[in-house]
N, C-alpha and C positions, 0 to 999 in steps of 0.2 A: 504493500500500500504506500510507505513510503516510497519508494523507487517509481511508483505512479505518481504522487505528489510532484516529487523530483522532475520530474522528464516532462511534464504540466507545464511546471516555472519555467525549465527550461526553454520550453518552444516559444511561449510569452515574449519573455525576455529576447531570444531568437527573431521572433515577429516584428517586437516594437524596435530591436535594433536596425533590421531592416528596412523598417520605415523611416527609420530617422535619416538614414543612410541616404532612401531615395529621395527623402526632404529635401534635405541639403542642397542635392546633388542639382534639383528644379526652382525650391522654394525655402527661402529662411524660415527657420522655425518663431522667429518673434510674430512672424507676418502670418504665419497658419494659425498660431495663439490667437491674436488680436480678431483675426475674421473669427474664429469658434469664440471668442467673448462676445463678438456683436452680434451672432445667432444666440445667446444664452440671453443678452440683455433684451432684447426684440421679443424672448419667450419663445424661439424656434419655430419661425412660421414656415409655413410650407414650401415657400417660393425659395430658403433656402436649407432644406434640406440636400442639397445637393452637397452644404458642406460636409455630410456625414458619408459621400461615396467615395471622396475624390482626397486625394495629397495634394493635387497640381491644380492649384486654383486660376492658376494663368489661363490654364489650358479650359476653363470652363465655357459651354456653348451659351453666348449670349439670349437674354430674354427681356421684353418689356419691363420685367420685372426686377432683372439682376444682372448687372453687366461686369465682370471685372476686367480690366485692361492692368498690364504690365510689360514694363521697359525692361529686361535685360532682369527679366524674375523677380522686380520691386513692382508694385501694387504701384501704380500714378492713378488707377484712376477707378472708383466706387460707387454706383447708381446700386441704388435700393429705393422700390415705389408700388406704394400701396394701389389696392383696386378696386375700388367699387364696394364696398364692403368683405369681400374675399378674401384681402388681407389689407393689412393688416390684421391680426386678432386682437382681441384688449392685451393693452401691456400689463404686467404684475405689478401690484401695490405696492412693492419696493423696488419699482421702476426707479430707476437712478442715471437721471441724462448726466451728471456727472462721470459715471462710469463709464457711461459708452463711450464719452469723447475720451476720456482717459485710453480707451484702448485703442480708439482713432487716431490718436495724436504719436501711437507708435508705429504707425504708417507712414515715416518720416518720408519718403517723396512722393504722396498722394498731390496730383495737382490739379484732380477733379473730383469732388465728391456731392452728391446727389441724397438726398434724402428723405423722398417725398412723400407724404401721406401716409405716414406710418404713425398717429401718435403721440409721435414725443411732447414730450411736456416738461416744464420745469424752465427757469433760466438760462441761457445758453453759458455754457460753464465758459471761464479764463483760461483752459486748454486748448479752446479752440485758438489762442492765438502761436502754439508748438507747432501749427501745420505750414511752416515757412514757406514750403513750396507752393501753397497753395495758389490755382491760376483761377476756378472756378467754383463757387460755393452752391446752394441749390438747397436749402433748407424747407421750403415753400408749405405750404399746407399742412400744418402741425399746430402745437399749443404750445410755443417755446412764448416766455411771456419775460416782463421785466425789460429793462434798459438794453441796449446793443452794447455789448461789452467793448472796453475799449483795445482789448486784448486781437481784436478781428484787426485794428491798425497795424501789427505788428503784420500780417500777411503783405508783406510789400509786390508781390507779384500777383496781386487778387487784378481779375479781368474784369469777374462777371461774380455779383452778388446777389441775389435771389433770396431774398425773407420770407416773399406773398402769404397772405394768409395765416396769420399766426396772430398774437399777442401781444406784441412789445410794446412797449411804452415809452413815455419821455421824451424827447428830442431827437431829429434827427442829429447826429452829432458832425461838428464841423471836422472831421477829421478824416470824410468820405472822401474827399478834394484828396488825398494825400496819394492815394495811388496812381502813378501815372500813369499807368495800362489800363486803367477803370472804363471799359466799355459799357457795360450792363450795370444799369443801379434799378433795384425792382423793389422798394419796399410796400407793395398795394396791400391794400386792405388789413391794415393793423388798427391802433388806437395812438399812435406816434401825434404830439400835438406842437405847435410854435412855430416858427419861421423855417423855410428852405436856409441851408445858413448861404452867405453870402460867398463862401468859400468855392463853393457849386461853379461859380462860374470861371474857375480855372482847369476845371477838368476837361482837358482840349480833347482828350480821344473818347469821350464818351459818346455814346449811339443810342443808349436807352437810356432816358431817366421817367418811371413810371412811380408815381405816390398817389395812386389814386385810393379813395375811399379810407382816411385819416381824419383827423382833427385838425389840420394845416393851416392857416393862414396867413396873411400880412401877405406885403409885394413880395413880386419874384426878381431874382437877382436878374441883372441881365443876361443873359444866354446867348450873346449875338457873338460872342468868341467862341461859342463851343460848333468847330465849321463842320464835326460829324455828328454831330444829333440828327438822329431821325426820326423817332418816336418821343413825343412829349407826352404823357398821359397825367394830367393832376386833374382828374373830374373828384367830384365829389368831397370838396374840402371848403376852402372859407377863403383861399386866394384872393387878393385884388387889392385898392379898387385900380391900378393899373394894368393895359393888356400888358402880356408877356412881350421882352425883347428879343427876337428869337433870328436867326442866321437863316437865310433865304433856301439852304439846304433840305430844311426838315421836310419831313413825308407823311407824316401823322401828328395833327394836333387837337389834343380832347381836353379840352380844359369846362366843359359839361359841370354845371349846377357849382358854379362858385360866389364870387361877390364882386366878379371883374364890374365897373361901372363907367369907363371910359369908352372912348370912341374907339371902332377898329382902326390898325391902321392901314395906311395905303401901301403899303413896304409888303401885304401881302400878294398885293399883286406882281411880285415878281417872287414869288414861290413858284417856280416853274417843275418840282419836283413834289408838289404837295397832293396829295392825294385822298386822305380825310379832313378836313374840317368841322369839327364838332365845341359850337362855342355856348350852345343854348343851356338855358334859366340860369340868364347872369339878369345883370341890369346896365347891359352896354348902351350907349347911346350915338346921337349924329347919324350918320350918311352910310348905308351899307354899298359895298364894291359889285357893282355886277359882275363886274370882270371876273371876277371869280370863277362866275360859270363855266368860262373857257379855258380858264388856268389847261395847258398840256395834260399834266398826269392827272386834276382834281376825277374824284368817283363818290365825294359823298361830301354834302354841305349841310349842317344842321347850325341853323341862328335862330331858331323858334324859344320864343318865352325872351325876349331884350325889350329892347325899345329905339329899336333901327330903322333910320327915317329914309327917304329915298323915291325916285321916280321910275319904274321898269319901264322899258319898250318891248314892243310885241318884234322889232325885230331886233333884238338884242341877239346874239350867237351863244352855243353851250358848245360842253363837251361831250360827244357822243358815248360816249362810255359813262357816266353821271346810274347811279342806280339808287338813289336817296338824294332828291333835296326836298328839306323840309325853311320855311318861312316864316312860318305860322305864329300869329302872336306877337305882330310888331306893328312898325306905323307904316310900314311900306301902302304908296302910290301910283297911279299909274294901270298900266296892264301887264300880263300877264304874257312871259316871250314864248313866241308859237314854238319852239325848241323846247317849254318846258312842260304847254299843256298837251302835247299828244303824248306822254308820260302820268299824266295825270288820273287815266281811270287806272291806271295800272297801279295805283298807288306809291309811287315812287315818288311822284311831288306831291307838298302838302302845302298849303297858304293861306288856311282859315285864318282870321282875326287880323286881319288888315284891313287897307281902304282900295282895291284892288277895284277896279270900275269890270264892267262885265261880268262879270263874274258869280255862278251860283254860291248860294250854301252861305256861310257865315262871314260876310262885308260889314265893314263900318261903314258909316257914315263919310263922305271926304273931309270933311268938316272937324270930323274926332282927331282925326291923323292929324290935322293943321294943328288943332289946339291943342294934342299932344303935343307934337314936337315943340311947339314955343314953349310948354311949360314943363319939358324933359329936363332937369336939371339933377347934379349930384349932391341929395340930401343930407348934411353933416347930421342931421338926426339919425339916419337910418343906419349910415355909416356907424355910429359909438353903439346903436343898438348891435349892429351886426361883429363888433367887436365884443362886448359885452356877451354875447353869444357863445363868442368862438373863445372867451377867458373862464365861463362857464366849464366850457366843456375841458381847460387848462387843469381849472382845478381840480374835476371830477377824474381826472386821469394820474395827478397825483396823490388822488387818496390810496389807490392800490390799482391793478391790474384790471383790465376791466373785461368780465368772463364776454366770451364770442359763441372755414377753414379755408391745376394749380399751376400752378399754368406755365408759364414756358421758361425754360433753358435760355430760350433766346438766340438770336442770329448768330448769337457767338459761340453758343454751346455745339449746333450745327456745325460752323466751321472748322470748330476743334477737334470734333470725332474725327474728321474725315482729313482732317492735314496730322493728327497724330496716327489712324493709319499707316501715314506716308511714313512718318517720322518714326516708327517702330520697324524699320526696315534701313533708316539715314542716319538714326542717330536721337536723343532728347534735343526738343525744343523747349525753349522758357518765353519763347516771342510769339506766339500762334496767332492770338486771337489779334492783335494791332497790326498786324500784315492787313494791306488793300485788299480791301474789297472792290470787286464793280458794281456799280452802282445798279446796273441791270439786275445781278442776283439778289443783291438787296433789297431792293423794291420788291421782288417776287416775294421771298421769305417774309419780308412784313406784312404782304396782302397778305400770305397764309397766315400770320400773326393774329389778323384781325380781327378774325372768328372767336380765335381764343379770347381775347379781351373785350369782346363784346357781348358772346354769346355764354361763356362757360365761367364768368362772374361769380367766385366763389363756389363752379361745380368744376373741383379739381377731379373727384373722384368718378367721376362721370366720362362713359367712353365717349369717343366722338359721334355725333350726328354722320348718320349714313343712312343710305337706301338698302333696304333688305331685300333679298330674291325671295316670291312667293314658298318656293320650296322650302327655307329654313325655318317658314314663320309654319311650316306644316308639320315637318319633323317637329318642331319648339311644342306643338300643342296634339301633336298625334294627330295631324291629316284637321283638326278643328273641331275635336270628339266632340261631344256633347259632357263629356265628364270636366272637360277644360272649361268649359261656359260659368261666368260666375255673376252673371246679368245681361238680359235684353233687351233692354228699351225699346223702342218702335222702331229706332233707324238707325239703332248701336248694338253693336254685339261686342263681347267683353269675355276673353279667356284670359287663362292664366298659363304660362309654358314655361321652358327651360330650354335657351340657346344649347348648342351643343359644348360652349365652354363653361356649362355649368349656370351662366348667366340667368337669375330668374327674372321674369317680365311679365305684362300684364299687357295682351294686345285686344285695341278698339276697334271695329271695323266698322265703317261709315260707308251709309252708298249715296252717294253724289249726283243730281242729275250733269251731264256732260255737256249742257248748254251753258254751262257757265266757262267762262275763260279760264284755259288752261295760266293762262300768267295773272291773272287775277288767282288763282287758287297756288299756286305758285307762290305770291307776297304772302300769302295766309301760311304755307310750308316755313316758310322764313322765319315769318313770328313765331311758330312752334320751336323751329330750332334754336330761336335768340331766348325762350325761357328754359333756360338751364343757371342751378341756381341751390346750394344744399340748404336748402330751407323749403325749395319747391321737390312735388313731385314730377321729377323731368322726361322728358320725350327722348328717344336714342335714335332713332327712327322713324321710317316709313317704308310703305310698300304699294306699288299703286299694280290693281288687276281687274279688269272688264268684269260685270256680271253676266253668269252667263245663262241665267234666265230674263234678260232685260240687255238690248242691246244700246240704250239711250242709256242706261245705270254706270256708272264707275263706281270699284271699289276701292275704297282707300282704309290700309291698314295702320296703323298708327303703332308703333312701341315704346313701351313705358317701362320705367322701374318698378320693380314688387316691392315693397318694405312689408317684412316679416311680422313685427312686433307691435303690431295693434294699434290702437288711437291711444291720444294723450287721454281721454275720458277714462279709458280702461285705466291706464297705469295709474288713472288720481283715484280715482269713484269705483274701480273696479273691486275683484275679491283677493289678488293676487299681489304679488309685493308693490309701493305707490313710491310713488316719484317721493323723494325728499324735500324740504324747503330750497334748498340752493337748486338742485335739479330742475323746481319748477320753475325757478325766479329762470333758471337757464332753455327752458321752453318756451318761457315767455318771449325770452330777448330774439329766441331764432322765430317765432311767430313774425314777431316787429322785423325783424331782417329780413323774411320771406315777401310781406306787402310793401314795406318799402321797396323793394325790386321791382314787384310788380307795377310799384307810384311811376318809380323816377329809372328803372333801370332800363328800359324801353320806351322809346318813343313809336307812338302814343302810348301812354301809360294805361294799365289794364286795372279798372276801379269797378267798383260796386260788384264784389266777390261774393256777399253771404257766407261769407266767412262763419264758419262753425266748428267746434270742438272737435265733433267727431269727423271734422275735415283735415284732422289735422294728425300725421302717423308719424309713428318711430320706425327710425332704420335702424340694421342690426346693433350700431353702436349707441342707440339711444337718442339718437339726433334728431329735433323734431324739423316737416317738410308738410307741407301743405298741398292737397292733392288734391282741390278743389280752386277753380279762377276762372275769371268771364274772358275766356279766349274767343271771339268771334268767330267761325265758319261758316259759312256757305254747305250748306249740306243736305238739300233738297229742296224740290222748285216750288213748293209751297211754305216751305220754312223759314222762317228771318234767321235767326244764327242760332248756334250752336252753344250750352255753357261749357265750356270744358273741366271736367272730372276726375278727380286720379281713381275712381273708381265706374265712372258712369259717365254719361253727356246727357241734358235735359236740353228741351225745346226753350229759348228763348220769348219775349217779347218784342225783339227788333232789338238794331243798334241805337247803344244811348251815347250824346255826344260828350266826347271826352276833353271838350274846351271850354275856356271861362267859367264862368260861373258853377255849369251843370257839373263840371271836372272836379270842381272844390267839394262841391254837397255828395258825390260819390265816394269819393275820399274819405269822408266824415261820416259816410255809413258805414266804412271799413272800420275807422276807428272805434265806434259803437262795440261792434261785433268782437271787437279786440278785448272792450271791455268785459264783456260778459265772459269771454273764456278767463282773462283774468280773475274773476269772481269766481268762478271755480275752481282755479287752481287754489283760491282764497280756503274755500267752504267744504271746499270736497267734496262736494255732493253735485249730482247731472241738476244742470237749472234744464228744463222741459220746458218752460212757456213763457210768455212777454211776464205775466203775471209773477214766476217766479222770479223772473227781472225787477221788478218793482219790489216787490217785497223784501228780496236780499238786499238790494241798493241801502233800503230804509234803513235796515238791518242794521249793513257796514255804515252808514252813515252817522247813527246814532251814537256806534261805539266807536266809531274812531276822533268825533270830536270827546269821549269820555278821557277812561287811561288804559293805559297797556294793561290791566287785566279784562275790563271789557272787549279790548280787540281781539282779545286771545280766547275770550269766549265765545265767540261764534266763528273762529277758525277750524282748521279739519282737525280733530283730537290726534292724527296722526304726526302733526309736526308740531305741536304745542311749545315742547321742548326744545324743538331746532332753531325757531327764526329768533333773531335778536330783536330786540324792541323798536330799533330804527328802521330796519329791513323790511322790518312787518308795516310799521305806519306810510312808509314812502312807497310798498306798492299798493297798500290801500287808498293812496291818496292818488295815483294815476290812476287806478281802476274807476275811482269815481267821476274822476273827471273825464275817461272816457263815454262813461253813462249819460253826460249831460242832455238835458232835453233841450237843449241851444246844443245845435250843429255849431256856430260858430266859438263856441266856447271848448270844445274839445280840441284836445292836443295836439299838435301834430305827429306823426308819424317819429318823426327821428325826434321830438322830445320825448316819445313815448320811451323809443330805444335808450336813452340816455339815460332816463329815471328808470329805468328795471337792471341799465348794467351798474346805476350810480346803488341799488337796491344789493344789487350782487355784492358790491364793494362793504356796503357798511355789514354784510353778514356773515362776511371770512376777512377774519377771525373771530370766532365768536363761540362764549363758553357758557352753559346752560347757567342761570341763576335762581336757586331753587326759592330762594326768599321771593320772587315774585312768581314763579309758576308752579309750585308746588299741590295747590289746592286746585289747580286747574287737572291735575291728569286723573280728578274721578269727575271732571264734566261728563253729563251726558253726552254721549257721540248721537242722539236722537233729538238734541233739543231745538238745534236748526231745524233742522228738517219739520218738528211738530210745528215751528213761529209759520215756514213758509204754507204748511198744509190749514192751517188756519189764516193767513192771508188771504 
């Protein structure tokens, strides 16, 4: 038995020296460590098991999912990226983003790493600044939260930085300017507040600078030296009241929903290389450029929501490639140039809310125009309010982190692959990405760019928008069993399937009469594919197939996402584990982030949703997405449109118009609807009817002007103990004021967001205090419920 023991160890020992052996001989053994720490830290997701078959990680077959690249048997270059809910899996509770970079940083010549949509959470450790070599960062759609370390300055060969979607906080710091290689700067959609710093405008090789969807404001520095920019993306911030100074270069500019309040200038019209223009709901003023129309490369003009004065001619000249110009919502006069209305039922031009002569549908008066424009001035009132605004939200983001997810690599990530290729055959580069470009491939890659930043707006996770072949969507559901069927309405049909990668989806099929225009229903495709959004439930597809009992019929299949884990109702008011206080306060805020996109993230904005609870589902990680919105369609020759459903499609009443005034009262229906789900997450219990509205409102209203144990009595007995006394009052106090019976007294949209993440902030940290709720945990969990049944 011994001498079996023996000759055991023996072969072991045998084995593992072998292996070391062949390590060596391919791969350093620090470097085999450090990738098996960062499958242990990830909690061993499927996508890399592959480190458990292999010694030769060099030699791995690349996938969407895991790419490694190595120069001469050292690791330079590391993509890991989550999908769709598939993976990533939840990390473990002693997830420690500390560690992993710790075992990252022993990848001393990584000079690209990747790491997307997996997760991570926690502050981006001071490790990250050991990665010297680093040329390309790619952090992007995660929960890494807290300030940007200053330790990322030490990467002095950084190209391209990629944050998107994440957490951070604080300033952008002046220290970004310091890389001279700095082509790509991407920090979108964080909670980053205060000024661009001034420093910006010596980064002469940058190409991307994208801050869109932040707390931002004040002027922008001037940018007329930076002569490779090509992408300016700052929509969604507090910018202004100057336009930007920008070098005649650029190719994209989206400075969308800021505070710009100046005149454009005429310096645009020698942008001979510009191709989006996107400047609407500022309060720009004076003389808009026609010239624009003709700009060489222009394909998309958006000035809608200004107050931009001007004269058209009908024969003014465009650009034949133009696929969006929107006007709408200025002072503009004059007519209407024949180049733009044979475009028009196509919906590609828009022009409502001007003084446009000729013209059907929504004209001013000539008269309104005049006496706007004479009394167009810049308000120093509005101005300290919109300051006042934008130091609100300064200080709301230094009370703490404020709870919230991808989008692109970028032009330079592209060229990097494909010139280190080269360069794993010549020799290491450390100069890749700042070698010329032609301007020709450029342009290409940013139109493909532009989908992404339009369309997939915080849906990193989300594959791409494609057309599916009839056959896959039959394998997906079994030929269209009847066992797949999970609703019929009169002129939808509704399965559920599984792509062959696994992919679960939920397919609509709509029959169309074919007298409607194919490019008319074509703009309607578009808007499907622009609502992609992790707060929505999103489209992935389409499939267009004749019926073939009805030769006038077309059928159109439509592909959605499945989310697994029920309605937010269930997980509050259900029998089974219930969302926690911070989880719900964090339901809420992705609620508010879902209609906000719906407001302002598409032009025309998609309003009066009927917005309901059980409209609202979790996906496998718990994220809430909204799977109900008034998406207009065309879908049968007796139909006005279509509502669109994440789990159904109802008949409409016609289109309602989505400008001026009726646009606002739409809005504030949403907001309503918003209320009342927050009243629930409140009470815990299904509000059923207007009447349970009324009642509860009374309810919360009596006890929140009372004290914190009043409020806490008619709270859900299950969180009694959870919410801190601040937490609880400040979202009872947005809740109510969603309620209001004045439309024009309810909130907006993004005050809504602000007070539920400002509600987040004050309730972590936060430690039960038995002396004020102690006598609360033998309330009746029935005593609500009896107030509303006697209401």
């Amino acid at each position: 038995m011994a001498n079996l023991v023996l000759m055991r160890t023996s072969l072991l020992f045998l084995s593992t020296l072998f292996h070391c052996v062949h390590l060596s001989d391919q791969f350093q053994p620090f470097q085999y460590n450090a990738l098996k720490q960062i499958q242990q830290f990830l909690n061993y997701p499927s996508v890399l098991t592959v480190f458990d078959n292999t010694w030769d990680f060099c030699n791995v077959e690349p996938s969407p999912f895991l790419t490694i690249v190595c120069y001469e048997d050292n690791v330079t270059q590391l993509h890991i990226t989550g999908n769709n809910g598939v993976f990533p899996p939840s990390l473990p509770r002693n997830f420690s983003i500390d560690a992993l970079f710790s075992s990252i940083s022993s990848l001393s010549n990584l000079k690209v790493l990747s790491l997307v949509s997996l997760g991570l959470w926690g502050p981006l450790p001071a490790t990250i600044g050991k990665l010297s070599s680093m040329e390309i960062l790619n952090l992007s759609s995660n929960y890494i939260n807290g300030f940007i370390p200053l330790e990322l300055s030490y990467l002095n060969n950084l190209q391209t930085l990629v944050l998107d979607h994440n957490k951070f906080t604080g300033q952008i710091p002046h220290w970004v300017s310091s890389f001279n290689d700095l082509a790509v700067l991407s920090l979108k959609n964080n909670s980053l507040f205060g000024s661009l710093p001034s420093s910006i405008s010596s980064s002469e090789n940058l190409r991307v600078l994208a801050m869109a969807d932040n707390h931002l404001f004040g002027e922008i520095p001037s940018l007329q030296n930076l002569t490779n920019l090509q992408i300016l993306d700052l929509k969604n911030n507090y910018f202004g009241p100057s336009f930007p100074v920008l070098h005649h270069k650029v190719v994209i500019v989206d400075i969308r929903n800021n505070s710009f309040k100046s005149s454009v200038p005429n310096e645009l019209n020698s942008y001979f290389q510009l191709e989006k223009l996107d400047i609407s709901i500022n309060e720009l003023i004076g003389p808009f450029p026609p010239s624009l129309f003709s700009l060489p490369s222009i394909n998309y003009i958006d000035i809608s929501g200004n107050k931009l004065t001007g004269k058209l001619f009908q024969n003014m000249s465009c650009n034949a490639h133009l696929v969006l110009v929107n006007l709408s919502s200025n002072l503009l006069t004059g007519e209407l140039p024949a180049c733009l209305r044979e475009n028009v039922e196509e919906g590609v031009v828009s022009y409502d809310g001007n003084c446009l002569s000729g013209e059907e549908g929504n004209q001013k008066p000539l008269s309104f125009c005049h006496n706007e424009a004479l009394a167009v001035e810049v308000s120093p009132q509005k101005l300290r309010h919109k300051e006042r605004k934008a130091m609100a939200v300064l200080v709301s983001s230094l009370v703490g982190g404020i709870v919230g997810l991808a989008v692109i690599v970028g032009l330079s990530l592209w060229v990097f692959q494909r010139r280190n290729r080269r360069a794993a055959m010549k020799g290491p580069s450390t100069r890749l990405i700042t070698e010329k470009l032609s301007t020709v491939n450029t342009v290409k890659l940013l139109s493909d760019a532009r989908y992404i930043s339009e369309t997939m707006k915080m849906g990193a996770n989300l594959p791409t928008y494609r057309a599916f072949a009839l056959e896959e969507l039959k394998e997906a559901t079994n030929n269209f069993s009847h066992p797949s069927i999970v609703g019929e309405p009169s002129l939808i049909q509704i399965y559920r399937g599984k792509l062959g990668d696994g992919t679960a989806i939920v397919i609509r099929s709509i029959k169309m009469r074919k007298k409607h225009s194919p490019t008319m229903f074509t703009q309607h495709i578009e808007i499907i594919s622009r609502l992609r959004h992790n707060h929505l439930v999103s489209c992935i597809g389409h499939c267009f197939e004749c019926c073939p009992d009805d030769s006038t019929v077309g059928i159109v299949y439509f592909v959605f996402e499945s989310l697994p884990n029920g309605t937010l109702r269930s997980s509050i008011c259900g029998g089974g584990v219930r969302l926690n206080w911070a989880q719900r306060i964090t339901a809420g805020i992705g609620v508010a982030k879902g209609i906000q996109f719906l407001h302002t993230g598409i032009m025309p904005g998609v309003f009066s949703n009927h917005l309901k609870i059980t409209d609202v589902l979790l996906d496998p990680n718990f994220h809430v997405k909204i799977c109900t919105y008034n998406l207009p369609l065309l879908a049968h020759q007796n139909a006005g449109l279509m509502q669109f459903q994440g789990g159904a499609a109802v008949s409409s009443n016609g289109l309602k118009s989505n400008i001026g005034g009726r646009e606002k009262e739409e809005e504030k229906d949403d907001i309503y609807d918003i209320g009342v789900i927050l009243m629930e997450i409140l009470v815990g219990r299904p509000i059923m009817s207007q009447n349970d509205v009324m009642v509860v409102k009374d309810i919360i209203q009596v006890s929140n002007k009372m004290d914190d144990t009043a409020r806490r009595s008619i709270v859900d007995p299950t969180i009694i103990k959870e919410c801190s006394t601040e937490s609880l009052k400040t979202v009872m106090d947005i809740c109510l004021r969603c309620l209001s019976d004045d439309p024009t007294a309810r909130p907006s949209i993004e005050d809504i967001l602000w007070t539920l993440q400002f509600a987040a902030q004050l309730q972590d940290p936060w430690r039960n205090d038995s002396h004020h709720i102690h006598h609360l945990s033998d309330s009746n969990p029935n005593n609500l419920q009896e107030q509303i049944s006697r209401g």
